[in-house]
N, CA, C and O atoms as a printed pandas DataFrame, in Angstrom:
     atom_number atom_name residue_name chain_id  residue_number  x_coord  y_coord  z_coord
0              1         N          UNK        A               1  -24.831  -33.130   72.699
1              2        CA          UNK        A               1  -23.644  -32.805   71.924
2              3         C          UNK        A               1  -23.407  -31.293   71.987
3              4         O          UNK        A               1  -24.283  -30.476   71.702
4              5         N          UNK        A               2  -22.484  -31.055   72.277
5              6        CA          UNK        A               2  -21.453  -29.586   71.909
6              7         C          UNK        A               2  -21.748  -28.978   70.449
7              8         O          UNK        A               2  -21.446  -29.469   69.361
8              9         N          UNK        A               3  -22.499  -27.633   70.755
9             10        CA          UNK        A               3  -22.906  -26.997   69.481
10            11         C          UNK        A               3  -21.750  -26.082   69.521
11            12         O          UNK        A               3  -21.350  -25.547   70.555
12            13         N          UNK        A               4  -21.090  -25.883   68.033
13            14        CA          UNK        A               4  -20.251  -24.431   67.856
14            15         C          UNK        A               4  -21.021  -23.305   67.808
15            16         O          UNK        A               4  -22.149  -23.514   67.362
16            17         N          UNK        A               5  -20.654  -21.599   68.281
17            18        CA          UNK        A               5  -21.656  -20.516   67.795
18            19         C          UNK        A               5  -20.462  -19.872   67.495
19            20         O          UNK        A               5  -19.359  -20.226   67.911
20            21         N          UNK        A               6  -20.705  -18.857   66.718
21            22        CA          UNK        A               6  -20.140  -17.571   66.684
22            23         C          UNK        A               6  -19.175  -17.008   67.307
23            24         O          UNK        A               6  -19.630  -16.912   68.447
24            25         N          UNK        A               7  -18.110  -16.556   67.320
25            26        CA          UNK        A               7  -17.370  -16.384   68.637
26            27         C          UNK        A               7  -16.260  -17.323   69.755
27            28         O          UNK        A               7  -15.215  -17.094   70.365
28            29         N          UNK        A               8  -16.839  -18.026   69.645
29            30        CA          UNK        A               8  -16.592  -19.024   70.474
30            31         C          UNK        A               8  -14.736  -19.456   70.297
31            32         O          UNK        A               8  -13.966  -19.237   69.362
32            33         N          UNK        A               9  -14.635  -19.770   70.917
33            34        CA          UNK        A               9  -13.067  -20.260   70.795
34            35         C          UNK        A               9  -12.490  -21.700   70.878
35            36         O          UNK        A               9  -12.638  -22.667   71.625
36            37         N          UNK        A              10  -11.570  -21.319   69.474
37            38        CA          UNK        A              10  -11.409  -23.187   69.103
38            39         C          UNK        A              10   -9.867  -22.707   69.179
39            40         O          UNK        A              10   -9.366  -21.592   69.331
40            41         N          UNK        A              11   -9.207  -24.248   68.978
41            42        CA          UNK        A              11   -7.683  -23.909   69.045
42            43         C          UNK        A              11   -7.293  -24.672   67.272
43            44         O          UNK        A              11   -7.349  -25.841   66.889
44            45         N          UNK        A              12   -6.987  -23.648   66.691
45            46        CA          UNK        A              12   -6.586  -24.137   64.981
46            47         C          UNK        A              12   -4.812  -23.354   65.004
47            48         O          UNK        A              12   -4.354  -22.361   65.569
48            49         N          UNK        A              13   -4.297  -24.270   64.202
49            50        CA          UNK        A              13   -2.875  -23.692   63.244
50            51         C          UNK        A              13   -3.107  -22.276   63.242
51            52         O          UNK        A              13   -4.268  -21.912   63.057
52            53         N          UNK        A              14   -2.082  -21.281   63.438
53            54        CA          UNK        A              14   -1.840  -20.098   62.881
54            55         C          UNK        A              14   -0.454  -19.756   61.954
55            56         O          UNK        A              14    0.737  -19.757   62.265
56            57         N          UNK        A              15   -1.052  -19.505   60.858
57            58        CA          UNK        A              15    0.202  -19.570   59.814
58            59         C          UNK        A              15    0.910  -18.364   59.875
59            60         O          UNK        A              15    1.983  -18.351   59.271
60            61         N          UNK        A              16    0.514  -17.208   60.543
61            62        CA          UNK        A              16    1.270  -15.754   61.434
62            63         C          UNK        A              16    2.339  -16.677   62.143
63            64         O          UNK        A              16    3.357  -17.063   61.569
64            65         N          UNK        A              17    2.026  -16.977   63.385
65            66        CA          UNK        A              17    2.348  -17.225   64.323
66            67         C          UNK        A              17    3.235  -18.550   64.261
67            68         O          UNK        A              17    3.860  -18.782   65.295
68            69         N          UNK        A              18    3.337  -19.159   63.554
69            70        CA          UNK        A              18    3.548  -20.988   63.099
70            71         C          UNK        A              18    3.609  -21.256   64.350
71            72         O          UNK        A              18    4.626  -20.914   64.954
72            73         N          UNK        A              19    2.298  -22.087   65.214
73            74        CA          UNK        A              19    1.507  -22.971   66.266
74            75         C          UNK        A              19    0.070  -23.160   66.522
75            76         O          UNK        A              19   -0.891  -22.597   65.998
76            77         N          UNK        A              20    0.094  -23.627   66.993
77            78        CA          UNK        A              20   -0.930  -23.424   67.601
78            79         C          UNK        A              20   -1.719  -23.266   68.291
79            80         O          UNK        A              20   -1.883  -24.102   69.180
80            81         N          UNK        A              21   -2.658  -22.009   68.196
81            82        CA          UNK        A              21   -3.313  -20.986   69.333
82            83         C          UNK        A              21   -4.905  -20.934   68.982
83            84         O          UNK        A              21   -5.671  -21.292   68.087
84            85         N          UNK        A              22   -4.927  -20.296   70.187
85            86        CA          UNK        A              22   -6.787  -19.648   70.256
86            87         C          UNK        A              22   -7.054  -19.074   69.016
87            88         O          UNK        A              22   -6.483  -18.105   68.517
88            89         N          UNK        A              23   -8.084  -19.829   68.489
89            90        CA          UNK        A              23   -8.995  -18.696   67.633
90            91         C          UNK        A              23  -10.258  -18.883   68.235
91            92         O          UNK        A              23  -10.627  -19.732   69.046
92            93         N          UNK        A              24  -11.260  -17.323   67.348
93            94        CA          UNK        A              24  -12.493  -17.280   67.450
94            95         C          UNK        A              24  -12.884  -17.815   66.268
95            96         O          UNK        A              24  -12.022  -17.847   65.390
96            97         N          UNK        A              25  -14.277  -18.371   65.943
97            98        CA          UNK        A              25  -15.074  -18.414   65.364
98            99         C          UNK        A              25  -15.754  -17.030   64.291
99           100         O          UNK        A              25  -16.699  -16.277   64.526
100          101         N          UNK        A              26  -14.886  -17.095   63.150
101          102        CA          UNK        A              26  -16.184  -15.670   62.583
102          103         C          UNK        A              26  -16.971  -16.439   61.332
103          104         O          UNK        A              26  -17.395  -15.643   60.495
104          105         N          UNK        A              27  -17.232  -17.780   61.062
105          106        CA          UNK        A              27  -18.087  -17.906   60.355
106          107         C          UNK        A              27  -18.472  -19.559   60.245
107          108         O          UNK        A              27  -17.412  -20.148   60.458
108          109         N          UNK        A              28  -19.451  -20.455   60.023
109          110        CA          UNK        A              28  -20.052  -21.176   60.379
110          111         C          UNK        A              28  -20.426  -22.257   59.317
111          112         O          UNK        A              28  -21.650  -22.267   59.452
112          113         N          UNK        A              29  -20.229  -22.899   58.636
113          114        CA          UNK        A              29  -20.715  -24.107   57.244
114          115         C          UNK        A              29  -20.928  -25.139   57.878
115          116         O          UNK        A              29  -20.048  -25.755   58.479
116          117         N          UNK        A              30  -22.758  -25.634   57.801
117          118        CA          UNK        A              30  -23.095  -27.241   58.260
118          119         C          UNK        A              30  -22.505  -27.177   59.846
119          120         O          UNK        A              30  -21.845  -28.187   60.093
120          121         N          UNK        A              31  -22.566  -26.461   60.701
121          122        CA          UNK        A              31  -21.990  -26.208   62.222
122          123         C          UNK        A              31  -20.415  -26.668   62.233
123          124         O          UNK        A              31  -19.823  -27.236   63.152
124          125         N          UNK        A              32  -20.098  -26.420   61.448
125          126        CA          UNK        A              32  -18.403  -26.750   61.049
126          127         C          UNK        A              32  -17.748  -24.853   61.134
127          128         O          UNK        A              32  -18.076  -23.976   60.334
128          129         N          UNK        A              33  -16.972  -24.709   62.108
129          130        CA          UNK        A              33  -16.059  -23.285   61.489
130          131         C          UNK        A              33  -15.757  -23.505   60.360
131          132         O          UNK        A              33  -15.762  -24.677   59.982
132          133         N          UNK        A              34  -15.424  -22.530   59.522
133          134        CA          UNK        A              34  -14.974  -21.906   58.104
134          135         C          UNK        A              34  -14.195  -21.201   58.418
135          136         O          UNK        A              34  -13.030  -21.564   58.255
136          137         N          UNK        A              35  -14.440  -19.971   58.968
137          138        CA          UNK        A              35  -13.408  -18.910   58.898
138          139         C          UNK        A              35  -12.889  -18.870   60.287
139          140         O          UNK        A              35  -13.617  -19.387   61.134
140          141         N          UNK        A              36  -11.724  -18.334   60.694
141          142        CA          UNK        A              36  -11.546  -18.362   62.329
142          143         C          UNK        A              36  -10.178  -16.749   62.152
143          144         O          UNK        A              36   -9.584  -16.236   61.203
144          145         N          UNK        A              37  -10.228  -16.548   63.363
145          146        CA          UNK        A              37   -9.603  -15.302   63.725
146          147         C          UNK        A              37   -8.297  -15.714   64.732
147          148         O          UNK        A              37   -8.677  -16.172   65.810
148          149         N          UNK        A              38   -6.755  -15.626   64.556
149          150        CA          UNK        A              38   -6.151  -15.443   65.779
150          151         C          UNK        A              38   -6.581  -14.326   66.593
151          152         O          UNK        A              38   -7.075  -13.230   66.329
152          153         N          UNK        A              39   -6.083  -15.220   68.189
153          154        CA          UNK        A              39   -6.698  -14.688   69.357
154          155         C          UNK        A              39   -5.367  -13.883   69.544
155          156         O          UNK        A              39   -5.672  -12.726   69.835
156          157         N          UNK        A              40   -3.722  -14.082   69.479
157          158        CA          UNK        A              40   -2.957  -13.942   69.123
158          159         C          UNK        A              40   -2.452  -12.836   68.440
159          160         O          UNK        A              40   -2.160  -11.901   69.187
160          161         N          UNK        A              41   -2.200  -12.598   66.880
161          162        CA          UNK        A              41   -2.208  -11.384   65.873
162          163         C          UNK        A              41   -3.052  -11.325   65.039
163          164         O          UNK        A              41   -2.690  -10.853   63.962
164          165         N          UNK        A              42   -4.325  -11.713   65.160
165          166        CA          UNK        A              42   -5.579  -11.297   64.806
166          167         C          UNK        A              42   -5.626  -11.258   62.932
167          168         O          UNK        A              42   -6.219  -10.545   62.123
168          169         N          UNK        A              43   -4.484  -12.648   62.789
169          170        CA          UNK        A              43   -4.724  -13.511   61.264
170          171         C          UNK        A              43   -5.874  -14.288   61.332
171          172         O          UNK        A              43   -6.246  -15.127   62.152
172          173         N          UNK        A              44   -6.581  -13.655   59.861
173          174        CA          UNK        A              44   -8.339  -14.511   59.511
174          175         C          UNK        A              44   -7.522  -15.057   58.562
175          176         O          UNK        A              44   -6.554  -14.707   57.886
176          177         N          UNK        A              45   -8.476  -16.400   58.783
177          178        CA          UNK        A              45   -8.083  -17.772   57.917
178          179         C          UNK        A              45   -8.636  -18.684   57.634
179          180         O          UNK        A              45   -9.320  -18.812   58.650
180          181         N          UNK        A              46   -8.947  -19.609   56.916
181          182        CA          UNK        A              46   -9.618  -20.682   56.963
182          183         C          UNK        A              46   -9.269  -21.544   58.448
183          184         O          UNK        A              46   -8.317  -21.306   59.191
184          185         N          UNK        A              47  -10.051  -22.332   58.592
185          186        CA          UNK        A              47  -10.461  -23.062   59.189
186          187         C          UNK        A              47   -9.581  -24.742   59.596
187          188         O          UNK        A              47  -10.313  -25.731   59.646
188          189         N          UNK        A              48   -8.101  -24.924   59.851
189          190        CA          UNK        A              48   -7.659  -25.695   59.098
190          191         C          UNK        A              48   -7.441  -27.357   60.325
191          192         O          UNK        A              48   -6.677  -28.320   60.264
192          193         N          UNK        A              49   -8.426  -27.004   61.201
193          194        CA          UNK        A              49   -8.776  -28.325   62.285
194          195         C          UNK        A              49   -7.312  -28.686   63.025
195          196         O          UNK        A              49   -6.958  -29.662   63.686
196          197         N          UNK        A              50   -6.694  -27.584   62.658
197          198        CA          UNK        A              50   -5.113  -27.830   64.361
198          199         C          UNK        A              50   -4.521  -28.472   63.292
199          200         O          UNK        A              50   -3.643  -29.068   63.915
200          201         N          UNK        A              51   -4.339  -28.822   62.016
201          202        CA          UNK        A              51   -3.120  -29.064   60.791
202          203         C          UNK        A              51   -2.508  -28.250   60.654
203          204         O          UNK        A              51   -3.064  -27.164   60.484
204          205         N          UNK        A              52   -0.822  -28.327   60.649
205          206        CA          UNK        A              52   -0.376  -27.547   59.604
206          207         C          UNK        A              52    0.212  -28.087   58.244
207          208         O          UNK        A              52    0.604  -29.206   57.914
208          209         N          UNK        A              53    0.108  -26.543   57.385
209          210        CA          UNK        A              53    0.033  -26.582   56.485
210          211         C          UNK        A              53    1.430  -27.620   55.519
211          212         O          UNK        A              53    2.534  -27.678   56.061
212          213         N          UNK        A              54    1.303  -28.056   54.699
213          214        CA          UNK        A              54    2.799  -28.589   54.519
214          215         C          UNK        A              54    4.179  -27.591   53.821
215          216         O          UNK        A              54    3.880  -26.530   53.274
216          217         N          UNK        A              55    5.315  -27.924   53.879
217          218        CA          UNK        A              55    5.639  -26.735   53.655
218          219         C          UNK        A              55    6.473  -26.727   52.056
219          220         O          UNK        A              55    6.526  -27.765   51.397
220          221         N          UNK        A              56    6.953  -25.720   51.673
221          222        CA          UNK        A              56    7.026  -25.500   50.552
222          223         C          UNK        A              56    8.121  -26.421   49.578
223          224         O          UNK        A              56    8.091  -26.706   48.381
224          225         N          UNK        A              57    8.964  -26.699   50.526
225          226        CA          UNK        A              57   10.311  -27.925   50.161
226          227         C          UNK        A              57    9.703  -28.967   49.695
227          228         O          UNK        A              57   10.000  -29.516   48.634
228          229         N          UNK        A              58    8.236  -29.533   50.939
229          230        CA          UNK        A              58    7.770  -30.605   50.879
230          231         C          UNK        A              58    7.127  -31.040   49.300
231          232         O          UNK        A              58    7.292  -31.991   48.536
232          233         N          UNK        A              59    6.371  -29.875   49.290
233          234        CA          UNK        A              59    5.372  -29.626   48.046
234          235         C          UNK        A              59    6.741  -29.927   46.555
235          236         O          UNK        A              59    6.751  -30.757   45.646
236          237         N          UNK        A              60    7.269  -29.329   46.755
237          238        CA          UNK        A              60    8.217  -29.408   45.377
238          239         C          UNK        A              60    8.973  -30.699   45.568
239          240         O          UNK        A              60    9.092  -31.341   44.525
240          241         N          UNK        A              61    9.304  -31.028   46.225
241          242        CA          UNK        A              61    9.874  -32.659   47.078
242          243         C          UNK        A              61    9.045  -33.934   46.346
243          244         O          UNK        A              61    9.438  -34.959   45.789
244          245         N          UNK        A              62    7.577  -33.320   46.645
245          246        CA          UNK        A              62    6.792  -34.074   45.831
246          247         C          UNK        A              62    6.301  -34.100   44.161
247          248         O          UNK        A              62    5.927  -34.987   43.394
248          249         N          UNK        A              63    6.452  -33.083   44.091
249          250        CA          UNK        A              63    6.154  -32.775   42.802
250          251         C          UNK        A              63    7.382  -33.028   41.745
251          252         O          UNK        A              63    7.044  -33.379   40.614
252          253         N          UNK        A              64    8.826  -32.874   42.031
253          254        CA          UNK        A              64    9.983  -33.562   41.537
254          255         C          UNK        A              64    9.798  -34.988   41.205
255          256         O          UNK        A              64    9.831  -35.541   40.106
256          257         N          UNK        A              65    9.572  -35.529   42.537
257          258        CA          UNK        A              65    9.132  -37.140   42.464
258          259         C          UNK        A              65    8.266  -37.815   41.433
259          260         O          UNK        A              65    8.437  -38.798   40.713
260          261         N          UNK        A              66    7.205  -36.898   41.614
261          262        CA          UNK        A              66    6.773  -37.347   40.192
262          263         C          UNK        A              66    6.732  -36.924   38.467
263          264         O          UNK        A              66    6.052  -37.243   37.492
264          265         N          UNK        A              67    7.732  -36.139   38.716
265          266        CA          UNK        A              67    8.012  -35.791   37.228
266          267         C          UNK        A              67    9.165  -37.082   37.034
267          268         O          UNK        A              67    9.308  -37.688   35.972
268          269         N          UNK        A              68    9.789  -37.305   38.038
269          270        CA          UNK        A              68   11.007  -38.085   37.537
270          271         C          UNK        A              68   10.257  -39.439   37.276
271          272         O          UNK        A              68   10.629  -40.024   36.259
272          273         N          UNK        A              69    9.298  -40.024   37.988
273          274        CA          UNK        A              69    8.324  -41.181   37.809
274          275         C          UNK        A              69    7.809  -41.012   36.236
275          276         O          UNK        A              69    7.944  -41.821   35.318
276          277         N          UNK        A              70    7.367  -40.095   36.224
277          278        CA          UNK        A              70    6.401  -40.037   34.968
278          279         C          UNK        A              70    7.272  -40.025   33.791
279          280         O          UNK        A              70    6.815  -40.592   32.799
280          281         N          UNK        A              71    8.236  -39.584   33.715
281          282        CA          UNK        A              71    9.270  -39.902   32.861
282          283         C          UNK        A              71    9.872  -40.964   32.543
283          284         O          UNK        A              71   10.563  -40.988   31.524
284          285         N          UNK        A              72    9.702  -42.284   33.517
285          286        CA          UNK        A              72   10.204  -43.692   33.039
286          287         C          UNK        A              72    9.078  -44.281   32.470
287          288         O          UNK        A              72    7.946  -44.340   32.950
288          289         N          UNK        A              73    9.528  -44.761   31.288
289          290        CA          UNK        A              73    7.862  -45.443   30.932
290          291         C          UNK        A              73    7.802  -46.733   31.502
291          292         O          UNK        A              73    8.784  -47.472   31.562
292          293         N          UNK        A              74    6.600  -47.047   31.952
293          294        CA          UNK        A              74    6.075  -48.325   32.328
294          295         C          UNK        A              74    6.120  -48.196   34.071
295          296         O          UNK        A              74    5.755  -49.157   34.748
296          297         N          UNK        A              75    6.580  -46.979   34.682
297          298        CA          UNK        A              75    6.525  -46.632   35.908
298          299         C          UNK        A              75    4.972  -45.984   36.247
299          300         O          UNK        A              75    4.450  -45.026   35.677
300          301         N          UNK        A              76    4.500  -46.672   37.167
301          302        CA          UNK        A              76    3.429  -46.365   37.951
302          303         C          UNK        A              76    3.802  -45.920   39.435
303          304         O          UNK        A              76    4.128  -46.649   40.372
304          305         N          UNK        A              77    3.667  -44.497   39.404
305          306        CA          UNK        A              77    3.628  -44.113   40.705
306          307         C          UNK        A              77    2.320  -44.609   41.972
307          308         O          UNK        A              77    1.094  -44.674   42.059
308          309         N          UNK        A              78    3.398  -44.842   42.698
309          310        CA          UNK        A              78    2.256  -45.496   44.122
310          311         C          UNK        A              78    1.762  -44.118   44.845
311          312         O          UNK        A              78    2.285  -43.011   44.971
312          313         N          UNK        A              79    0.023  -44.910   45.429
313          314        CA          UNK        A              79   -0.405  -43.209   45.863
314          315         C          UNK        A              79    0.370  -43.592   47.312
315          316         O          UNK        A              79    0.590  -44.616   47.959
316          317         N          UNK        A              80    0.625  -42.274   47.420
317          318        CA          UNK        A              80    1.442  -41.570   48.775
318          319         C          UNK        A              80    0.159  -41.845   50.179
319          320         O          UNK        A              80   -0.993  -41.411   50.222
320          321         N          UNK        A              81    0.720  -42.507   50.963
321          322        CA          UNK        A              81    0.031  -42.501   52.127
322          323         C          UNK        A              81   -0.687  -41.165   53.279
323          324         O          UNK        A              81    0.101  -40.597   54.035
324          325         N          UNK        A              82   -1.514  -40.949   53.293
325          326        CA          UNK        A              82   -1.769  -39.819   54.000
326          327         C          UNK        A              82   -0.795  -39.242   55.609
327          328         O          UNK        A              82   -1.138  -39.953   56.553
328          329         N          UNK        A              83   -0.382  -38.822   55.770
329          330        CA          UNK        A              83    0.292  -38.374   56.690
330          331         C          UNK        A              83    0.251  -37.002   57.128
331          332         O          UNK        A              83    0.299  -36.039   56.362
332          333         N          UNK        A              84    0.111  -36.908   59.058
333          334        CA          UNK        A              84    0.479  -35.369   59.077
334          335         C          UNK        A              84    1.667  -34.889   59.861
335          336         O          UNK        A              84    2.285  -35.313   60.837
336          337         N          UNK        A              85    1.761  -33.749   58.996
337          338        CA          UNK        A              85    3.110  -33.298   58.957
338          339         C          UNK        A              85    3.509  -33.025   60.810
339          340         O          UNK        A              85    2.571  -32.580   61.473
340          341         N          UNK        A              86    4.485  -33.222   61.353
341          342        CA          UNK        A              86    4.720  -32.732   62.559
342          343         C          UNK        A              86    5.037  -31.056   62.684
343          344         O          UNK        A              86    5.744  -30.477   61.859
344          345         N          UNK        A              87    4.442  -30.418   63.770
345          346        CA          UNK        A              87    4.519  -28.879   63.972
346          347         C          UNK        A              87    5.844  -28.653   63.659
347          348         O          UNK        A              87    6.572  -29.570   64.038
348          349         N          UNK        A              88    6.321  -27.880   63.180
349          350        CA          UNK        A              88    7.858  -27.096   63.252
350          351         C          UNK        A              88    7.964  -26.295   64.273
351          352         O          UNK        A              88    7.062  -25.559   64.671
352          353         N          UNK        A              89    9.055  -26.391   64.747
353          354        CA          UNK        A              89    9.699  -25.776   65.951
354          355         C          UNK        A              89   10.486  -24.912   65.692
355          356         O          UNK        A              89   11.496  -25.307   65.111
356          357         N          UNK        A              90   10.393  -23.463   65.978
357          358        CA          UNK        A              90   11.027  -22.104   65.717
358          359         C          UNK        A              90   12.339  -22.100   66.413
359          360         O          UNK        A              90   12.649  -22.679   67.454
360          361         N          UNK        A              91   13.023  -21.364   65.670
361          362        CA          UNK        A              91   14.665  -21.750   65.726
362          363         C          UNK        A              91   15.527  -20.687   66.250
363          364         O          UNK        A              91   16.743  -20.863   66.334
């Protein structure tokens, strides 16, 4: 099996850059990256496995939804299916 070290170069989300590019490796949990570096504009970041992040419409999109749920009584909100978001494309 493929060990990660130090350095090394993985390809994760860059939230500088919105895509995704080369990073390095600058820090290491259970042989899992943690921290990573664009190779790019040299944004340190967590670690976020080539996801991006969701975006801010989405978040309040959701969070509306369930205020308006929680407000009908006898309404049980259904849990939301996991999904990932598709990359955004710069305009």
């Amino acid at each position: 099996m493929f060990q990660l070290r130090l350095g090394d170069d993985v390809d994760d989300y860059c939230i500088k850059c919105k895509r995704l590019t080369n990073h390095s490796i600058l820090s290491l949990v259970n042989s899992e990256p943690a921290k990573v570096r664009c190779r790019t504009c040299y944004n340190e970041g967590p670690y976020r496995k080539g996801e991006a992040p969701p975006s801010k419409k989405d978040l309040k999109k959701a969070e509306l939804f369930k205020s308006v749920l929680g407000s009908i009584p006898g309404a049980q909100p259904e849990p939301e299916p996991e999904k990932k978001p598709a990359p955004r494309k710069k305009s």
